[in-house]
C-alpha positions in Angstrom: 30.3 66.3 -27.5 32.2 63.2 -26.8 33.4 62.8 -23.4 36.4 60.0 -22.2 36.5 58.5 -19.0 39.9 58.5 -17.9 41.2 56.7 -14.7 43.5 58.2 -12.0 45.3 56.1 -10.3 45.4 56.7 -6.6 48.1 57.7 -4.4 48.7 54.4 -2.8 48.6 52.4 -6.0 51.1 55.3 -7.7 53.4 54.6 -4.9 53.1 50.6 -5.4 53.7 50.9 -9.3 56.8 53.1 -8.7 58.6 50.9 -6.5 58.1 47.8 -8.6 59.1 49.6 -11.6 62.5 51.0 -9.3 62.7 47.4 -8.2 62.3 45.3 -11.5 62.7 47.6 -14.5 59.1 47.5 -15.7 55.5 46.1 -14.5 54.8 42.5 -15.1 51.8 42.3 -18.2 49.5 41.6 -15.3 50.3 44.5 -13.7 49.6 46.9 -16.2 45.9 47.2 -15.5 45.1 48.5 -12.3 42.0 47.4 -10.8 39.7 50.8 -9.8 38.4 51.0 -6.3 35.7 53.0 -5.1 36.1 52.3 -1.5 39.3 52.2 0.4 41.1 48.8 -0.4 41.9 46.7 1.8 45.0 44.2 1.8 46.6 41.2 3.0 50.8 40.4 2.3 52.3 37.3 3.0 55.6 36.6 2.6 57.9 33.2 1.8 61.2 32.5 2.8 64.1 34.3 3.2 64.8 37.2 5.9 65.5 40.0 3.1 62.1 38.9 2.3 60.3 39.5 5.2 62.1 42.9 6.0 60.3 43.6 2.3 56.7 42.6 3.2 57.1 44.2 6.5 58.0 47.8 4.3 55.2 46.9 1.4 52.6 46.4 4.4 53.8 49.6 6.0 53.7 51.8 2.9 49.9 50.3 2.3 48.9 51.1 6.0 50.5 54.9 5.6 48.5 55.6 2.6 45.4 54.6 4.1 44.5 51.2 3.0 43.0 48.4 5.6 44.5 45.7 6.5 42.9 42.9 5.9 43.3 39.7 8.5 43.3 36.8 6.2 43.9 37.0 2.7 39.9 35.9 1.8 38.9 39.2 3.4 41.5 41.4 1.2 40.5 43.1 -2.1 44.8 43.3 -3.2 46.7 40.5 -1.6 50.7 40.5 -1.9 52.6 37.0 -1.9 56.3 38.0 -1.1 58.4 35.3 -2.6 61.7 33.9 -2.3 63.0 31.5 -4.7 65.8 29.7 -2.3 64.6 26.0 -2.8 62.1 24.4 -4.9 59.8 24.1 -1.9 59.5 27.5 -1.7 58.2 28.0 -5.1 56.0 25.1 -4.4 55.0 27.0 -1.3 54.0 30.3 -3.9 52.3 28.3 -6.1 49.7 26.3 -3.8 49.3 30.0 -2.5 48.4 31.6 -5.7 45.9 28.7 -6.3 44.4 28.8 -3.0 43.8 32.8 -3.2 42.5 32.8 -6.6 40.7 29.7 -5.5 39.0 31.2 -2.1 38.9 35.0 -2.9 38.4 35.5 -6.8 37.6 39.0 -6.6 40.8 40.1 -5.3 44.4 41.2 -7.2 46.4 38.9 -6.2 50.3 40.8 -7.0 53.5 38.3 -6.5 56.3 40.2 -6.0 59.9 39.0 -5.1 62.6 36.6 -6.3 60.2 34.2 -7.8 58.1 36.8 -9.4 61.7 37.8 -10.8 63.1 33.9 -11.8 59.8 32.8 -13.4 57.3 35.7 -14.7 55.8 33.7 -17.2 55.2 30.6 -14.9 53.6 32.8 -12.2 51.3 34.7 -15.2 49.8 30.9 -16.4 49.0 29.5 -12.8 45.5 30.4 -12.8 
């Protein structure tokens, strides 16, 4: 008899994958495989730029904290770290960038997820930063 592992994907992360996909039409190729935690995650989400964006990291960091995730208090401690980005000026993109590099640099275990209007503008850009 052959059994198949088969992964659920928890509440939390369900949630997550269903607003993105409301948001942006589909998931991002590096969001289509969902790390598997045994533990409770824990998270970190920082946002750049404009004021919509903020008011959007402030309801992503909400919606992890209701469904029972830790917050982490820097980004090295987080297992799922959200960048919140906006797009307004090339500085801002810069801003994402040395981010992303930084996280992946200093915390290499973690999912790093970039959502907002440069995640939008630019997917492929974002997916060959390392």
């Amino acid at each position: 008899m052959t059994s198949h592992f088969q992964p659920r994907i928890r509440g939390a992360e369900l949630s997550i994958i269903s607003a993105l996909l409301l948001r942006y039409g589909s998931l991002p190729q590096h969001l289509r495989y969902i790390r598997y935690y045994t533990i409770v995650a824990s998270f970190y989400v920082e946002n750049f730029g404009c004021r919509a964006t903020q008011s959007d990291g402030a309801a992503l960091d909400r919606q992890f904290a209701a469904r029972g995730l830790d917050r982490a208090e820097s980004p090295n401690d987080a297992q799922i770290v959200v960048l919140n980005t906006c797009t307004v000026t090339a500085a801002a993109d810069q801003d994402a960038r040395a981010a992303i590099r930084r996280i992946h640099r200093e915390n290499p275990g973690c999912q790093i997820v970039i959502t907002g209007c440069y995640a939008q503008r630019a997917p492929q850009e974002i997916a060959a930063l390392p």
